[in-house]
Phi, psi and omega in degrees: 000122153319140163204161169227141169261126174239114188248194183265109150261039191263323197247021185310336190277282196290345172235013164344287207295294186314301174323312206262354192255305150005270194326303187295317179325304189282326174286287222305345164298291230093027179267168178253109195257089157335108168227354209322316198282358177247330192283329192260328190276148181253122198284353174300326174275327174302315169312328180245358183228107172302309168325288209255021158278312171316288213288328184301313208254004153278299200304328175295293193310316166313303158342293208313309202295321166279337168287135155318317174232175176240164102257113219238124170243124174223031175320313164250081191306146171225201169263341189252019151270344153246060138262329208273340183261350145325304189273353196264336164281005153282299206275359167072035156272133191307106133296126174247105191267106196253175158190165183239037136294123180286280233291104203307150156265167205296324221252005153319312167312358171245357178312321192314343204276142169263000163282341192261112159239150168233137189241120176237154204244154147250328173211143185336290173323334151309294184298347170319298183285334174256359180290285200272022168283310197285321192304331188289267162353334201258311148020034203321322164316335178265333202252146191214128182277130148233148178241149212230121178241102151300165160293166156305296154339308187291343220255314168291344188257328178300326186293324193298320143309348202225335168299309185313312226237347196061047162290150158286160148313298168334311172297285197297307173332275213287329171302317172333312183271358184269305206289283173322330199273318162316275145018303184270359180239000000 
């Protein structure tokens, strides 16, 4: 699968590792990951040459238009990491959004999106185990959106629980029905 990873490039220095450890994550699945623009470009030439701030962010969109997936780290969230992922729910591509942020970010409002999961990591090594858990989830073909209105109660018990186990709701929901549907057969 084609992917493009798209970060901040501004925080290219202070999160190298967490980028680069991504990267190798996602080749060691056997994706082929676009990165030229976080590894290779230097933000001092974007900042100081318009010619080659223009070609970076022609060359991501192009990317953008071929990849399969998105993968967005927006632990220091920017603006032109939400213009890329703006374009990347036009075109309608599985996003995998990570971020080491406690605090939800502004783009939780879009989980509703059904191309869209945000993942949040404290350490590289999690996502070892959960990358091709999020990458699954994303599938559209296999995946069908529902939408579910709780109590308030059920709704607290759900987070807390699905918190519990280091779940999504989504997640604790479908094991949940996995769990049953076996059972019965």
């Amino acid at each position: 699968m084609k992917v493009i990873l798209i970060t901040s490039p501004y925080d290219k220095k202070s999160c190298r590792y967490n980028y680069l450890a991504v990267i190798e994550l996602l080749e060691n699945l056997g994706h082929q990951v676009f990165h030229p623009h976080l590894t290779e470009t230097e933000l001092r030439e974007l900042v100081i040459s318009q010619t080659k701030s223009s070609h970076f962010h022609h060359q991501i969109l192009q990317t953008l238009k071929t990849a399969d997936l998105v993968v967005i780290e927006i632990t220091n969230p920017s603006i032109t990491v939400g213009y890329f992922l703006a374009e990347a729910l036009n075109k309608q591509k599985p996003i995998l959004v990570l971020t080491t942020r406690k605090k939800p970010p502004l783009t939780t409002f879009l989980e509703i999106n059904q191309n869209l999961v945000v993942h949040y990591y404290s350490k590289i090594r999690e996502l070892e185990r959960k990358i091709p858990f999020l990458l699954a989830q994303l599938e559209t073909e296999k995946q069908k959106r529902f939408n579910l209105f709780l109590p308030w109660r059920l709704d607290q018990y759900l987070v807390d629980a699905s918190q519990k186990l280091d779940l999504t709701k989504s997640e604790y929901l479908r094991q949940l029905l996995k769990k049953d549907q076996a059972s019965r057969l």
